[in-house]
C-alpha positions as CSV (number, residue, x, y, z in Angstrom):
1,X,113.3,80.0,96.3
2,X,114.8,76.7,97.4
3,X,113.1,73.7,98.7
4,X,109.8,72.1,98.0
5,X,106.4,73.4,99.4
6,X,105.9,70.9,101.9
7,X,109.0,72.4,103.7
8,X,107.1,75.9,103.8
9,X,105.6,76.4,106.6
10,X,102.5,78.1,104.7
11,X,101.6,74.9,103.4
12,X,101.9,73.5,106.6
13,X,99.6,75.8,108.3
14,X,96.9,75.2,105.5
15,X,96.9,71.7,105.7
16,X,96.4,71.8,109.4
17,X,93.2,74.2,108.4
18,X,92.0,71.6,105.5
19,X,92.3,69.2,108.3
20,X,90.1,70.7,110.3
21,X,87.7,72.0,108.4
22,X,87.1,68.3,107.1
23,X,87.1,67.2,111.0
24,X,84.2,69.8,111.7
25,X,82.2,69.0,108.6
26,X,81.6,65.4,109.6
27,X,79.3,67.1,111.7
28,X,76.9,69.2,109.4
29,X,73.3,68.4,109.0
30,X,73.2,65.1,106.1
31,X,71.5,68.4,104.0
32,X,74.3,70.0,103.7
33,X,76.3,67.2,101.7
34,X,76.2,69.1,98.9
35,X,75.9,72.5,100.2
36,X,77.9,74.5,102.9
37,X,79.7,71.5,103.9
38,X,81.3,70.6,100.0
39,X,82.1,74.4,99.6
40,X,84.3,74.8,102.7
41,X,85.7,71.2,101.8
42,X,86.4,72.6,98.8
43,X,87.5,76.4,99.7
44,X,89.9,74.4,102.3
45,X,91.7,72.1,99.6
46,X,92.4,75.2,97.7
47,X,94.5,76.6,100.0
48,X,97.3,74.5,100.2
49,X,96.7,73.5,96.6
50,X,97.1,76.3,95.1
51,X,100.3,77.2,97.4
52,X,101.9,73.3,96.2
53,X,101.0,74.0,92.2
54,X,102.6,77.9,92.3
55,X,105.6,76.5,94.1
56,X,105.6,73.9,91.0
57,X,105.4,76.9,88.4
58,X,108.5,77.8,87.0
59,X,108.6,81.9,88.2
60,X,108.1,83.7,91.2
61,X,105.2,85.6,89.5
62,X,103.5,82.7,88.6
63,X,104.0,81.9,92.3
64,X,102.6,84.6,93.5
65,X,99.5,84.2,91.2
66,X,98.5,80.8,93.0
67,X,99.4,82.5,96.3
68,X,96.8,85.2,95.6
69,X,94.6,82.3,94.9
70,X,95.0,80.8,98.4
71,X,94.5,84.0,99.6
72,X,91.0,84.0,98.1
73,X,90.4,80.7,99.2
74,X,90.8,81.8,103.1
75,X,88.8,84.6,102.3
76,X,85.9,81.9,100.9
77,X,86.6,80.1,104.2
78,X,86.4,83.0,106.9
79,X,82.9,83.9,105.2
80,X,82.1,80.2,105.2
81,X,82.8,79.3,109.0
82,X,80.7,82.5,109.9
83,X,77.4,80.9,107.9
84,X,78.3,78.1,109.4
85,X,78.4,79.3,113.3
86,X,75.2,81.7,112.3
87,X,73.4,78.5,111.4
88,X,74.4,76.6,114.4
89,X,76.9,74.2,112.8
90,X,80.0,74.7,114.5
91,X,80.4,76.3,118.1
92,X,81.6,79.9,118.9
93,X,85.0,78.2,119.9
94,X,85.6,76.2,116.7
95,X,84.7,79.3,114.8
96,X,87.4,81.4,117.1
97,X,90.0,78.1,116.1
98,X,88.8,78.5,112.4
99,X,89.4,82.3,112.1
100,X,92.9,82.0,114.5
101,X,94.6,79.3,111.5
102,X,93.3,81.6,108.0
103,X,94.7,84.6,110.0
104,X,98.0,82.9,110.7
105,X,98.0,80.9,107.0
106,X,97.0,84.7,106.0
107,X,99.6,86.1,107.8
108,X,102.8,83.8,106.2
109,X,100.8,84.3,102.8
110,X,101.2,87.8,103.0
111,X,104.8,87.8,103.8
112,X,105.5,85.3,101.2
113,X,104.2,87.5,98.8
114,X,106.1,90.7,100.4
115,X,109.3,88.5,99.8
116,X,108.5,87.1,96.6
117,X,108.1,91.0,95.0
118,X,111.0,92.8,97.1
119,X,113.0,89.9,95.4
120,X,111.7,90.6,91.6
């Protein structure tokens, strides 16, 4: 697979989510510093992360190890944003916009993956 992982549009789709996850954040109670706030910080800089160090890797396996690991990530996220709205942090709308970008970053994972093994 050709090109560097900036040019996927996975990567692109996660940093847009990292973004606003950071964006939203800002916004948590001062307690949660260190709590719910770090942890989708965190869970959010994984995605794309882990998408930019298995495009660095040197097979498509390997690849497709660190794209499993995004996967998590997202999953870490989804669960996050719904403490989040439960607890009053983040509006029903920002949730909806929250859950809309890991299901489309989920989506182009998924087929990534798909491609990566119909190619081995």
């Amino acid at each position: 697979m050709g090109g560097t992982y900036s040019d996927l549009e996975v990567w692109q789709g996660a940093m847009d989510l990292a973004i606003n996850i950071y964006h939203l954040t800002k916004s948590f109670p001062k307690e949660e510093t260190y709590g719910l706030s770090s942890q989708l910080r965190r869970a959010a800089v994984s995605v794309p992360s882990n998408i930019a160090e298995g495009k660095g890797r040197s097979t498509d396996k390997d690849l497709i190890h660190f794209l499993g690991n995004s996967r998590g990530s997202l999953f870490e996220i989804e669960t996050q944003a719904a403490i989040a709205r439960r607890l009053g942090y983040i509006s029903v709308e920002q949730a909806e916009v929250i859950s809309s970008q890991t299901s489309r970053v989920g989506q182009l994972l998924n087929g990534l993956i798909r491609a990566l093994r119909q190619a081995a």
